[in-house]
N, CA, C and O atoms as CSV, one atom per row, in Angstrom:
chain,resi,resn,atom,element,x,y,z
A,1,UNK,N,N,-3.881,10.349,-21.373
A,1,UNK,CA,C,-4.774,9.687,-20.430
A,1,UNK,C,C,-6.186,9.685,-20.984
A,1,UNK,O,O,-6.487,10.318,-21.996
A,2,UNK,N,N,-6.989,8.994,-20.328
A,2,UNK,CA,C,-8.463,8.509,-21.189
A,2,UNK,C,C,-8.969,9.448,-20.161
A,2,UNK,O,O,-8.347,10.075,-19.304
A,3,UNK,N,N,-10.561,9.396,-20.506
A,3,UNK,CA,C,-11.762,10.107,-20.113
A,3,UNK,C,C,-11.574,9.440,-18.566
A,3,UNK,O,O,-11.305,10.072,-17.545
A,4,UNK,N,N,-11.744,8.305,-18.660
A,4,UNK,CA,C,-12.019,7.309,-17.480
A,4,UNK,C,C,-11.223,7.364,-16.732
A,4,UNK,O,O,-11.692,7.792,-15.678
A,5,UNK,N,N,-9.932,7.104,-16.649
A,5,UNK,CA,C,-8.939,7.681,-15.640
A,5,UNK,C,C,-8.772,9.131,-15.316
A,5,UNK,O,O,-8.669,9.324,-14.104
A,6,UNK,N,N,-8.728,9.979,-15.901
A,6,UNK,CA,C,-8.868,11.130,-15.330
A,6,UNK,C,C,-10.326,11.189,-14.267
A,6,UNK,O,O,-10.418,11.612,-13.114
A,7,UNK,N,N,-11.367,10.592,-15.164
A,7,UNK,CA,C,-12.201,11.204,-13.706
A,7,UNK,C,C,-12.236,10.259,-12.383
A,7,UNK,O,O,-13.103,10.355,-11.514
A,8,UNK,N,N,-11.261,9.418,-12.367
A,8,UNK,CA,C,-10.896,8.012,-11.345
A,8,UNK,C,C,-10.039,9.273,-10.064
A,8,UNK,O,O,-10.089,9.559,-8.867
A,9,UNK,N,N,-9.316,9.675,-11.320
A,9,UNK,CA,C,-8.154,10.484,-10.474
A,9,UNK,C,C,-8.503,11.816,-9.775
A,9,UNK,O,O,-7.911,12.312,-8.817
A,10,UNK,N,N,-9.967,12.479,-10.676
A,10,UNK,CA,C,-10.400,13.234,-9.838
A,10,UNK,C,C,-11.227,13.252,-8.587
A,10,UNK,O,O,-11.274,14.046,-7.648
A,11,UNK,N,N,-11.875,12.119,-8.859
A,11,UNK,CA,C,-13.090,11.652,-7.903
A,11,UNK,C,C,-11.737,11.422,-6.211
A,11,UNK,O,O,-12.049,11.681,-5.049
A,12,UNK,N,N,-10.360,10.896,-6.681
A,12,UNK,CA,C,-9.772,10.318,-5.287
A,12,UNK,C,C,-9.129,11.847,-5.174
A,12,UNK,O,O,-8.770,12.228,-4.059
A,13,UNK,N,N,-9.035,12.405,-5.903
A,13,UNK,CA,C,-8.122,13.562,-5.477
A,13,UNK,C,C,-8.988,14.776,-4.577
A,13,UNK,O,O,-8.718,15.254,-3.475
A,14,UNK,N,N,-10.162,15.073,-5.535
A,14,UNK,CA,C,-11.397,15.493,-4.583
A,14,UNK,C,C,-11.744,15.028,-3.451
A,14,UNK,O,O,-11.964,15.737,-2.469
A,15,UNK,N,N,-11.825,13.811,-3.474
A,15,UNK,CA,C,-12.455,13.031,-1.593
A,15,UNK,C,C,-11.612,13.297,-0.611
A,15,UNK,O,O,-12.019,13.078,0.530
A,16,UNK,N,N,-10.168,13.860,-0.806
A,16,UNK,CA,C,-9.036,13.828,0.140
A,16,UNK,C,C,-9.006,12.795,1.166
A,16,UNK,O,O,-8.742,12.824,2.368
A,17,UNK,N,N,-9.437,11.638,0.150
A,17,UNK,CA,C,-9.641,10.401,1.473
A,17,UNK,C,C,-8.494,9.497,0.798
A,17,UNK,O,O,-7.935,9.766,-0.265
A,18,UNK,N,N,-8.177,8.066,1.834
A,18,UNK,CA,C,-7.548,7.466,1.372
A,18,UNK,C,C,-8.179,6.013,0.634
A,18,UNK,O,O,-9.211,5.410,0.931
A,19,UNK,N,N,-7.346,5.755,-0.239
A,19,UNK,CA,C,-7.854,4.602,-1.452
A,19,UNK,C,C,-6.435,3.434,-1.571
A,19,UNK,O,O,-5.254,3.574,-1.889
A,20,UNK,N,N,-7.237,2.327,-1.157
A,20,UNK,CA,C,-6.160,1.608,-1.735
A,20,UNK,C,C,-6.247,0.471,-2.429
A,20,UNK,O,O,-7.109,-0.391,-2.256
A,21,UNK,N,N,-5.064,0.433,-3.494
A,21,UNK,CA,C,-5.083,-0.446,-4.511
A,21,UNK,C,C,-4.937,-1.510,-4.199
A,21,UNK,O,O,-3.764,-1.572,-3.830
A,22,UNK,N,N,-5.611,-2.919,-4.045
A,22,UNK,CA,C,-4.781,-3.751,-3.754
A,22,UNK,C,C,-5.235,-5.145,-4.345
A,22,UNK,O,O,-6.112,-5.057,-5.205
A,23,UNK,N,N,-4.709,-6.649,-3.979
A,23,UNK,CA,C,-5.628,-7.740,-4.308
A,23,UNK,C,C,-5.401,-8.630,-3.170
A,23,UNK,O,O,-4.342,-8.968,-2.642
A,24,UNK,N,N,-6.916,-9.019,-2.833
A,24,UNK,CA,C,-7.067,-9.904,-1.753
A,24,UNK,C,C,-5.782,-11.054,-1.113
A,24,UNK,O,O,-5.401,-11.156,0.053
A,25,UNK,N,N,-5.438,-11.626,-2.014
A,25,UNK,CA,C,-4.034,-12.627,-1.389
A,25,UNK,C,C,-2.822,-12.243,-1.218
A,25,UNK,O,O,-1.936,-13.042,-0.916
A,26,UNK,N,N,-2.521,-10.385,-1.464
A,26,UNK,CA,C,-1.317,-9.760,-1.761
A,26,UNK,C,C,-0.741,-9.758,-0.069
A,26,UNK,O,O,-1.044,-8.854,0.710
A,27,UNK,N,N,-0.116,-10.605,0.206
A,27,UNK,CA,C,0.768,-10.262,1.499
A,27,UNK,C,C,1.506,-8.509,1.794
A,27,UNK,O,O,1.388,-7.688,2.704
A,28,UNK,N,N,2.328,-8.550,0.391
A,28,UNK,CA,C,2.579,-7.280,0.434
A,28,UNK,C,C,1.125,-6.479,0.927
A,28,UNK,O,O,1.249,-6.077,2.084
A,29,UNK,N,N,-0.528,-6.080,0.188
A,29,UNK,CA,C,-1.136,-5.431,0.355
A,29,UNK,C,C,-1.549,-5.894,1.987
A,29,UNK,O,O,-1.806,-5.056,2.852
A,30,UNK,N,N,-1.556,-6.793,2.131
A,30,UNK,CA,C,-1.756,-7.211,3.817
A,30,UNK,C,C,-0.585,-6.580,4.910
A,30,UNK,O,O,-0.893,-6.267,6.060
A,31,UNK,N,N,0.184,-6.506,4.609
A,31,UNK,CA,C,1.024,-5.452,5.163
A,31,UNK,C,C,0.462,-3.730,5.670
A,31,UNK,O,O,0.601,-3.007,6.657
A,32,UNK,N,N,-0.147,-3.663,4.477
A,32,UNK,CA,C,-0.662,-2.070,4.526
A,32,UNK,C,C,-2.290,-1.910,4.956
A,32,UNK,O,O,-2.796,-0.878,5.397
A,33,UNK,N,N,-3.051,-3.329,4.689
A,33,UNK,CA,C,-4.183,-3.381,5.473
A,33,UNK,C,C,-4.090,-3.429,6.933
A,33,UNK,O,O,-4.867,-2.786,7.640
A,34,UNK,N,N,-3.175,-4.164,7.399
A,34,UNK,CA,C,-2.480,-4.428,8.868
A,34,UNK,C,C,-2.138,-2.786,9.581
A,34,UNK,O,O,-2.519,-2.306,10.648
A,35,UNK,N,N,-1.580,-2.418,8.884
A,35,UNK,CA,C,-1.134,-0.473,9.174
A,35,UNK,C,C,-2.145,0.009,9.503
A,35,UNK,O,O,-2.572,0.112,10.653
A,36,UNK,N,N,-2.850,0.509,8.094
A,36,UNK,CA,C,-4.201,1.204,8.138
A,36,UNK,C,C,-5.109,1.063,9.507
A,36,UNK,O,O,-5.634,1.968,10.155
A,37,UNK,N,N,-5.131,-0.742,9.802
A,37,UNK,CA,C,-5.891,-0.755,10.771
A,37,UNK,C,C,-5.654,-0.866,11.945
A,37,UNK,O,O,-6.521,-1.097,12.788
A,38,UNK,N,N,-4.184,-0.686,12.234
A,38,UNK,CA,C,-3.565,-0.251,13.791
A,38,UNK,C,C,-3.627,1.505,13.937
A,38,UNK,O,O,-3.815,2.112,14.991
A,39,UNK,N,N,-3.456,1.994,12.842
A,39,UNK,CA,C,-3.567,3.418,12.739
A,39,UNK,C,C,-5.103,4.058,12.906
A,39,UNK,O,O,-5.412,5.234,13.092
A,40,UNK,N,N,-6.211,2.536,12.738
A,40,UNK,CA,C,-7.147,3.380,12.229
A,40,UNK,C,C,-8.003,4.186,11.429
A,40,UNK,O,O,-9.003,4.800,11.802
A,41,UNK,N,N,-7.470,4.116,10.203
A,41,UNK,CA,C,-7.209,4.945,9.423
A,41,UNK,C,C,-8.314,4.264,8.214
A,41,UNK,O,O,-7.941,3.307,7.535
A,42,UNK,N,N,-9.568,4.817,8.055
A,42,UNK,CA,C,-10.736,4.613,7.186
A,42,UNK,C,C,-10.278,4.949,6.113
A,42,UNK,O,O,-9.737,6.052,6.033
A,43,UNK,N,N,-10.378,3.910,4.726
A,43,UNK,CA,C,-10.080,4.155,3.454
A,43,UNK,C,C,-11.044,3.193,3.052
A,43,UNK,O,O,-11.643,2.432,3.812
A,44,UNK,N,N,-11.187,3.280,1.586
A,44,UNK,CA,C,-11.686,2.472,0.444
A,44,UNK,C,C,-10.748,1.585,-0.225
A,44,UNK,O,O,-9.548,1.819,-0.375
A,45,UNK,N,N,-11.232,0.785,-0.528
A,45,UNK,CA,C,-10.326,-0.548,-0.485
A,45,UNK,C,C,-10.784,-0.554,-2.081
A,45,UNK,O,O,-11.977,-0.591,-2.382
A,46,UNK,N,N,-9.732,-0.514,-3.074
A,46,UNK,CA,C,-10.656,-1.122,-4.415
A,46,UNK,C,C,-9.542,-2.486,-5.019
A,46,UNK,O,O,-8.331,-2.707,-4.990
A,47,UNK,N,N,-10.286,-2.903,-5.336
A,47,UNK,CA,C,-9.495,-4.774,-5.280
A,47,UNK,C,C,-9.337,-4.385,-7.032
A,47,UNK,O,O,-10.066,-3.774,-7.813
A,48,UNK,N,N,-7.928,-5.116,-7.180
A,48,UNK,CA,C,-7.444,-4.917,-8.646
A,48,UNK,C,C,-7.556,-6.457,-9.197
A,48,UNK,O,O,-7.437,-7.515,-8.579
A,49,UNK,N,N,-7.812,-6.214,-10.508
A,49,UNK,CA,C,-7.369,-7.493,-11.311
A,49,UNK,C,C,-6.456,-7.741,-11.938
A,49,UNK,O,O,-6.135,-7.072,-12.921
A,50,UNK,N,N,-5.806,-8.781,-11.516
A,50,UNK,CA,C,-3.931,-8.237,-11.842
A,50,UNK,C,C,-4.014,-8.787,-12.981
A,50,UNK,O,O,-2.912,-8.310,-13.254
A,51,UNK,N,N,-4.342,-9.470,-14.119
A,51,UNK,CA,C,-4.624,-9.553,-15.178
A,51,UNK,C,C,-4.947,-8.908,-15.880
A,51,UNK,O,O,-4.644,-8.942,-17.072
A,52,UNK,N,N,-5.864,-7.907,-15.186
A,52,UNK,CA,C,-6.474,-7.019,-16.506
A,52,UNK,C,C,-6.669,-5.908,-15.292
A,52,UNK,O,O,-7.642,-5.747,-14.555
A,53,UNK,N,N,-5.377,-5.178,-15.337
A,53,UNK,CA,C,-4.710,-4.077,-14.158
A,53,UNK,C,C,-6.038,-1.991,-14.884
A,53,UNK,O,O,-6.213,-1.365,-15.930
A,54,UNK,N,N,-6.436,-1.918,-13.609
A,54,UNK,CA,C,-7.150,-0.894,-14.321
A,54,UNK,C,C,-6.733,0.246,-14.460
A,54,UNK,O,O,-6.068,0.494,-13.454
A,55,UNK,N,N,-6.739,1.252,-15.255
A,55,UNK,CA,C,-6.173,2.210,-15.637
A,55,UNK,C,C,-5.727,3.358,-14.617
A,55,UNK,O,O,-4.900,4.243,-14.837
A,56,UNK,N,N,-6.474,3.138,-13.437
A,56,UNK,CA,C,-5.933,3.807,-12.063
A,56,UNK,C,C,-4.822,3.310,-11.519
A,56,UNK,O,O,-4.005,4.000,-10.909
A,57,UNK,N,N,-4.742,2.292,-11.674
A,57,UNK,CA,C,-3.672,1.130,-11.294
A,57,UNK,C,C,-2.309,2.208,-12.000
A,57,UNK,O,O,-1.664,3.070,-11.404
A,58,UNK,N,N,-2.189,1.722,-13.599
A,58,UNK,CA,C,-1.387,1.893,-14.491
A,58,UNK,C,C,-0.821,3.325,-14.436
A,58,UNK,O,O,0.339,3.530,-14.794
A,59,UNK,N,N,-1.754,4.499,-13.915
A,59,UNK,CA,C,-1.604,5.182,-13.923
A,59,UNK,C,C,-1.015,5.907,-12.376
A,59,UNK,O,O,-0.388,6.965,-12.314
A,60,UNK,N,N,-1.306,5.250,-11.487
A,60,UNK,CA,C,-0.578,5.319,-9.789
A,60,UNK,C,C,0.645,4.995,-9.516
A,60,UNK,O,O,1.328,5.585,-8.680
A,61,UNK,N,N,1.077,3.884,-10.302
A,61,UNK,CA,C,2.438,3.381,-10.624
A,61,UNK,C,C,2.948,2.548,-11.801
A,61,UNK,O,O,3.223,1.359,-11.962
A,62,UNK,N,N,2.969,3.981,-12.786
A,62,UNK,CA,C,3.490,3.553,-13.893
A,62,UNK,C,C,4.639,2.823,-14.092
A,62,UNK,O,O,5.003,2.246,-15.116
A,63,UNK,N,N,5.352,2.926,-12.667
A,63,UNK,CA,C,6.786,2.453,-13.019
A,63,UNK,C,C,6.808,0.676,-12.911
A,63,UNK,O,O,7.400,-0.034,-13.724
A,64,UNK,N,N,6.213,0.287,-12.007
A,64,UNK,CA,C,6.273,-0.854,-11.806
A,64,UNK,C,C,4.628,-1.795,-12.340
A,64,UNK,O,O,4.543,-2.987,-12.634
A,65,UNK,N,N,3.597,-0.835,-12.315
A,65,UNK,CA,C,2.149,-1.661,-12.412
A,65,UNK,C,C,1.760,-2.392,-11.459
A,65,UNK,O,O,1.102,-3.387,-11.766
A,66,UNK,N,N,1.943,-2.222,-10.538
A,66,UNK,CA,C,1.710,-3.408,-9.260
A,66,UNK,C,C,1.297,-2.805,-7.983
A,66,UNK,O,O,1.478,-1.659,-7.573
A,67,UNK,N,N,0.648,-3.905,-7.385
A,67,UNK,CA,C,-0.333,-3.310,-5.996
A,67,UNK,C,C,0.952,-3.844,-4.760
A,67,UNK,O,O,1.871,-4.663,-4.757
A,68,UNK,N,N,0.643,-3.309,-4.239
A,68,UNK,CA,C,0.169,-2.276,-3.274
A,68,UNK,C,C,0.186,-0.883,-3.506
A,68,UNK,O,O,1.307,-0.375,-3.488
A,69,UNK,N,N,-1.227,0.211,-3.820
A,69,UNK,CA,C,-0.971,1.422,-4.024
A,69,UNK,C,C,-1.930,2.139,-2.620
A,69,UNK,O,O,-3.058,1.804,-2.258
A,70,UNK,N,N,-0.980,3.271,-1.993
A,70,UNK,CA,C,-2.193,3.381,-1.150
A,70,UNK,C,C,-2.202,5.212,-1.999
A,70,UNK,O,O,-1.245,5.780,-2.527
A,71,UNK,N,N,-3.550,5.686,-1.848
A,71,UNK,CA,C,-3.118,7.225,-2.439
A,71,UNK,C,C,-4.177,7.713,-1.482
A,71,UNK,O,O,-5.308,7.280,-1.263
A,72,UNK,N,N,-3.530,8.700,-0.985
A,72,UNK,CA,C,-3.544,10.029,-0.581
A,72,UNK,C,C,-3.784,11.218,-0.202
A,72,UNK,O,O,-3.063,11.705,0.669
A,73,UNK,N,N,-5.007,12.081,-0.845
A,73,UNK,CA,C,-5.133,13.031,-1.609
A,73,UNK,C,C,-4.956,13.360,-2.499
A,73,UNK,O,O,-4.729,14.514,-2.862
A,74,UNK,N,N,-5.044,11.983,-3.358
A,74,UNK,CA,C,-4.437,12.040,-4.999
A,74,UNK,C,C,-3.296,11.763,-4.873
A,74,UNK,O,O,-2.811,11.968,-5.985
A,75,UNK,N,N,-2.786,11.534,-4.437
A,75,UNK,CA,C,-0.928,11.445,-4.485
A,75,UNK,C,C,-0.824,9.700,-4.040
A,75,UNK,O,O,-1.355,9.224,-3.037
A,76,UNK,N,N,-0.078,8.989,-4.970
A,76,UNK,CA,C,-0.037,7.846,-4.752
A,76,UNK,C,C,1.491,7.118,-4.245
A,76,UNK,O,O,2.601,7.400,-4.696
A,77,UNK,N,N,1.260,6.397,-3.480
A,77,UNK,CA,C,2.791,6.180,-2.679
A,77,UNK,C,C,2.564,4.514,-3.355
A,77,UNK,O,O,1.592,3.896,-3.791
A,78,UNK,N,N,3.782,4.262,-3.196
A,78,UNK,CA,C,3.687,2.781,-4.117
A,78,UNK,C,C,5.249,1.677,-3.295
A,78,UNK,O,O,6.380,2.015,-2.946
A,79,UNK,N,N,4.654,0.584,-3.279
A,79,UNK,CA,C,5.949,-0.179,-2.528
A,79,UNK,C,C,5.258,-0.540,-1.012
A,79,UNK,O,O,5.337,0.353,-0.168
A,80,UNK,N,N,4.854,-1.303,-0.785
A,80,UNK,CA,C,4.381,-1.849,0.716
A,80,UNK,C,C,5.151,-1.549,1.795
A,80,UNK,O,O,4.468,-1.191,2.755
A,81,UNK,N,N,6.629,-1.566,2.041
A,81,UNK,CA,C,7.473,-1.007,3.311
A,81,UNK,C,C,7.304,0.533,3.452
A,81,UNK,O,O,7.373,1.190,4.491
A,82,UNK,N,N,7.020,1.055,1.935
A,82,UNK,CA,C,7.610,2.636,1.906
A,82,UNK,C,C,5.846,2.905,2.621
A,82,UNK,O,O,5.589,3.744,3.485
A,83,UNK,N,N,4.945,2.057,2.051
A,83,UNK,CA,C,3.374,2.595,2.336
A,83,UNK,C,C,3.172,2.746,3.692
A,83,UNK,O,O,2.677,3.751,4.202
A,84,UNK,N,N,3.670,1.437,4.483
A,84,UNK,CA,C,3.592,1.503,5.840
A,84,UNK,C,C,4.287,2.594,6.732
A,84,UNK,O,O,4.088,2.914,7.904
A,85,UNK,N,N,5.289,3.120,5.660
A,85,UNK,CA,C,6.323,4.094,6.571
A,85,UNK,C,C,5.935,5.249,6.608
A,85,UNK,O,O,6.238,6.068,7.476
A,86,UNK,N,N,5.112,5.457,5.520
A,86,UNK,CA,C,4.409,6.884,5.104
A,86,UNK,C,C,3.070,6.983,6.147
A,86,UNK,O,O,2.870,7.945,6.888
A,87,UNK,N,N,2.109,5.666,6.040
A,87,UNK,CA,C,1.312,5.942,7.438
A,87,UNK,C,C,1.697,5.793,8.918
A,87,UNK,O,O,1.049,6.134,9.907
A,88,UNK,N,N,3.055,5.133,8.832
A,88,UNK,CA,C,3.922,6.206,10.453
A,88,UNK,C,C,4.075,7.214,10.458
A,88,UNK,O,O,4.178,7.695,11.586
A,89,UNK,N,N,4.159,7.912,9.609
A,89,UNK,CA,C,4.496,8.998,10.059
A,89,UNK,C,C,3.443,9.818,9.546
A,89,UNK,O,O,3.681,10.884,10.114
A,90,UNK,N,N,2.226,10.043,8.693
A,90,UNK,CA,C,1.156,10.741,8.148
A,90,UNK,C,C,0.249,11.129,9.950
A,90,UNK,O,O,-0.210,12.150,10.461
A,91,UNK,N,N,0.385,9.546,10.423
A,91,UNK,CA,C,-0.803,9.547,11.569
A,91,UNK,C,C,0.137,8.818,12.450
A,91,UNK,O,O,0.089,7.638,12.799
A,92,UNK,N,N,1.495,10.261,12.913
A,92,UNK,CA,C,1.966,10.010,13.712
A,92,UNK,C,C,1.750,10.358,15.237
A,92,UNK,O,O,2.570,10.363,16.155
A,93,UNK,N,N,0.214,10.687,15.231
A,93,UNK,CA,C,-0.873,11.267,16.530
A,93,UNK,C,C,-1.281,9.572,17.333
A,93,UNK,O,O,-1.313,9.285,18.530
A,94,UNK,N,N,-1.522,8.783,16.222
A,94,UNK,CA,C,-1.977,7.519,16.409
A,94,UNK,C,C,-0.612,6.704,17.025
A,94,UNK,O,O,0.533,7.156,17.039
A,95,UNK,N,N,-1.029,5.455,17.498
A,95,UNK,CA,C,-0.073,4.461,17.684
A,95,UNK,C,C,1.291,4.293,17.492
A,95,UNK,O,O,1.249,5.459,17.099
A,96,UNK,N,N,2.354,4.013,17.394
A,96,UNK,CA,C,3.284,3.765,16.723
A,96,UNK,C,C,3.410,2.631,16.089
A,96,UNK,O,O,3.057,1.664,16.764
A,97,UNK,N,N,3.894,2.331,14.733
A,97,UNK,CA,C,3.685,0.702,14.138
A,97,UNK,C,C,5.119,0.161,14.844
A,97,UNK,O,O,5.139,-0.890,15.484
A,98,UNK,N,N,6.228,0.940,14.666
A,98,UNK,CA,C,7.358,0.328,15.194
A,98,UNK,C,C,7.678,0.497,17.230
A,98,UNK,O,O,7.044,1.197,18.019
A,99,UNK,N,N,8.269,0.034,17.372
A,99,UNK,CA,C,8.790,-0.183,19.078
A,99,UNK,C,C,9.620,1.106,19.271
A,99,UNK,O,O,10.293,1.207,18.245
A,100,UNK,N,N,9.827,1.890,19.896
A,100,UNK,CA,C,10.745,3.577,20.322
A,100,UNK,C,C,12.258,2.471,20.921
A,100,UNK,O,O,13.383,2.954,21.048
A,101,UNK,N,N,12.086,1.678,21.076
A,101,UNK,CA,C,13.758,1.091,21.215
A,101,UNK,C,C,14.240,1.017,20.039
A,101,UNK,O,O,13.329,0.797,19.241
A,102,UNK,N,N,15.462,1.112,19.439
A,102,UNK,CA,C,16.173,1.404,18.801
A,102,UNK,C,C,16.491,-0.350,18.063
A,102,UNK,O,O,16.232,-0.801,16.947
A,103,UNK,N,N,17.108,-0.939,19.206
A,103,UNK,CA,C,17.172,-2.482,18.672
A,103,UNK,C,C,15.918,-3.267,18.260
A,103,UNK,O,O,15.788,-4.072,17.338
A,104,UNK,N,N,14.695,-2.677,19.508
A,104,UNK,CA,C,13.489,-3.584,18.991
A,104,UNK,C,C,12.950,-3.243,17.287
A,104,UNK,O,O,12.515,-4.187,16.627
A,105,UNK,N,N,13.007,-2.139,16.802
A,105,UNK,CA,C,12.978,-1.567,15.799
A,105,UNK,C,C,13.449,-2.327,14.676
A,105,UNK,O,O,12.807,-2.840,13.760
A,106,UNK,N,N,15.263,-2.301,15.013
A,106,UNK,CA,C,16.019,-2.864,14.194
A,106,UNK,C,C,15.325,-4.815,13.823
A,106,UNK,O,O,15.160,-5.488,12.805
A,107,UNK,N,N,15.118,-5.033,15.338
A,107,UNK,CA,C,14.238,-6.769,14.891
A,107,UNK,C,C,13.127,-6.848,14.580
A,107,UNK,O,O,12.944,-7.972,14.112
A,108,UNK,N,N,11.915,-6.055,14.571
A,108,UNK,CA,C,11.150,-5.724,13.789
A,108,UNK,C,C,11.299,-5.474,12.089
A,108,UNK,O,O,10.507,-5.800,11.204
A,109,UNK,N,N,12.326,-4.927,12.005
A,109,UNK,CA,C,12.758,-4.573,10.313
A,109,UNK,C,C,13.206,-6.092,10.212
A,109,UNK,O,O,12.654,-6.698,9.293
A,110,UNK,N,N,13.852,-6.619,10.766
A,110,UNK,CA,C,14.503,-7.826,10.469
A,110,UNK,C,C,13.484,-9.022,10.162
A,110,UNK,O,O,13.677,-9.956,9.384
A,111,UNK,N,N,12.509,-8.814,10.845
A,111,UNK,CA,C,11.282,-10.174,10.482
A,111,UNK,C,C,10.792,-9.441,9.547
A,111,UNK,O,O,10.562,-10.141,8.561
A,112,UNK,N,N,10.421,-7.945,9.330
A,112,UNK,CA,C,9.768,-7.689,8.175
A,112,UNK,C,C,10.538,-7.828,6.590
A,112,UNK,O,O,9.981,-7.880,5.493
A,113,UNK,N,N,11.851,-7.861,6.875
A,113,UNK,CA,C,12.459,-8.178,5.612
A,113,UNK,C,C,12.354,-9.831,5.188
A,113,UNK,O,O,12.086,-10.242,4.059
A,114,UNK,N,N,12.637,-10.674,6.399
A,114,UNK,CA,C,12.483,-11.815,6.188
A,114,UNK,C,C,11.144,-12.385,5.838
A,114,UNK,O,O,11.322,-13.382,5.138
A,115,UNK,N,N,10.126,-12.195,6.005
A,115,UNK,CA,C,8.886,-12.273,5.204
A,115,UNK,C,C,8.595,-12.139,4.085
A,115,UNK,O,O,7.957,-12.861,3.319
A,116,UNK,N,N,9.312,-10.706,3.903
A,116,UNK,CA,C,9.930,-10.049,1.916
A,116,UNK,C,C,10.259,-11.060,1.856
A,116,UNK,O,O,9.322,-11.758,1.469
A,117,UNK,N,N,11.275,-11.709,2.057
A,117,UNK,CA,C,12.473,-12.669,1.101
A,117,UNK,C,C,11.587,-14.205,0.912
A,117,UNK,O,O,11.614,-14.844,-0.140
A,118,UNK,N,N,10.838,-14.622,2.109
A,118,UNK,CA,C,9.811,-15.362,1.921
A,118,UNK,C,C,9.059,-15.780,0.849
A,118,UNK,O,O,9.028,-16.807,0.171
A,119,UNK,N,N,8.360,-14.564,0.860
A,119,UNK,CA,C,6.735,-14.173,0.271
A,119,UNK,C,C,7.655,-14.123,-1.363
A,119,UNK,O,O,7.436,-14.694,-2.432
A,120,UNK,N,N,8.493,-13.372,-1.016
A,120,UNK,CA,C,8.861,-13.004,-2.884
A,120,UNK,C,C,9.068,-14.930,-3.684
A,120,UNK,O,O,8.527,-15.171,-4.763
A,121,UNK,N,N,9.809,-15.929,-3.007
A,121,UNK,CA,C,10.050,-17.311,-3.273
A,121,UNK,C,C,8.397,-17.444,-3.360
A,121,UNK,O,O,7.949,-16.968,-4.403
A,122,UNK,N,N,7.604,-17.894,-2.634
A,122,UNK,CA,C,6.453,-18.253,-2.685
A,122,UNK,C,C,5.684,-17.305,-3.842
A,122,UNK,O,O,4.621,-17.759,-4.267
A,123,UNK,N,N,5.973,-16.504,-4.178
A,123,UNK,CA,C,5.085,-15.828,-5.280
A,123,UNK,C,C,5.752,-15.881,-6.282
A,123,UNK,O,O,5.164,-15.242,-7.154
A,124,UNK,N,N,6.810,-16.359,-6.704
A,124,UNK,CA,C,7.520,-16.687,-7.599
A,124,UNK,C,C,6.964,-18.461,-7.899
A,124,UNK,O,O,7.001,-19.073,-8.967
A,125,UNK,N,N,6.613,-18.808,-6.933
A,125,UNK,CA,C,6.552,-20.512,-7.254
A,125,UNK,C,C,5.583,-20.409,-7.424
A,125,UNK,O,O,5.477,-21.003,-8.497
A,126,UNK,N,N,4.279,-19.945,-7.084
A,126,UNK,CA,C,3.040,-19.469,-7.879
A,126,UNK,C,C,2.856,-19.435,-9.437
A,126,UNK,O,O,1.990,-20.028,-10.081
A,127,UNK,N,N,3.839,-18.629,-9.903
A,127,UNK,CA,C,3.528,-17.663,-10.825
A,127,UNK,C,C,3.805,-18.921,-12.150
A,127,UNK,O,O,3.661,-18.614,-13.333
């Protein structure tokens, strides 16, 4: 790791605040802006250039390189469904994102997948 990412990683790991990776037209990252702000939940927003991805990026999710990252306390969760699921239950004092019925739940997951399957065609015809 470089000079520069390490002290990226210390500066978020020190703040014990939350940071998230994202880029302005990312539906996926609109997903987790949408969370954050039913939850409430004050973070720093740092906008990526998916072209020229920054070494916090690369280094939050090496596996895939791609935004949506929300982190943590240093700890970076990666994947937009899993991000939203992690702030259900982090700031499960707050709101609930999903419905306590069991079926409403289940149709809730159901439009949220169908949006996935959406958004993924449309960002494919983009690209």
């Amino acid at each position: 790791m470089d000079g520069e990412t390490n002290r990226a990683r210390e500066k978020v790991a020190m703040a014990g605040e939350v940071v998230l990776l994202d880029f302005w037209a990312s539906m996926f990252g609109m997903r987790v802006r949408v969370a954050l702000a039913e939850k409430g939940v004050k973070y720093e927003y740092k906008e990526e250039d998916l072209r020229n991805k920054s070494p916090l990026l690369l280094q939050m999710n090496p596996i895939h390189n791609k935004i949506p990252v929300l982190i943590h306390n240093g700890k970076p969760i990666c994947e937009s469904l899993i991000i939203v699921q992690y702030i259900d239950e982090v700031w499960h004092d707050r709101a609930p994102l999903l419905p306590s019925d069991p079926y409403q739940r289940a149709q809730a997951r159901f439009w949220a997948d169908f949006i996935d399957k959406k958004g993924e065609l449309y960002w494919k015809n983009l690209n």
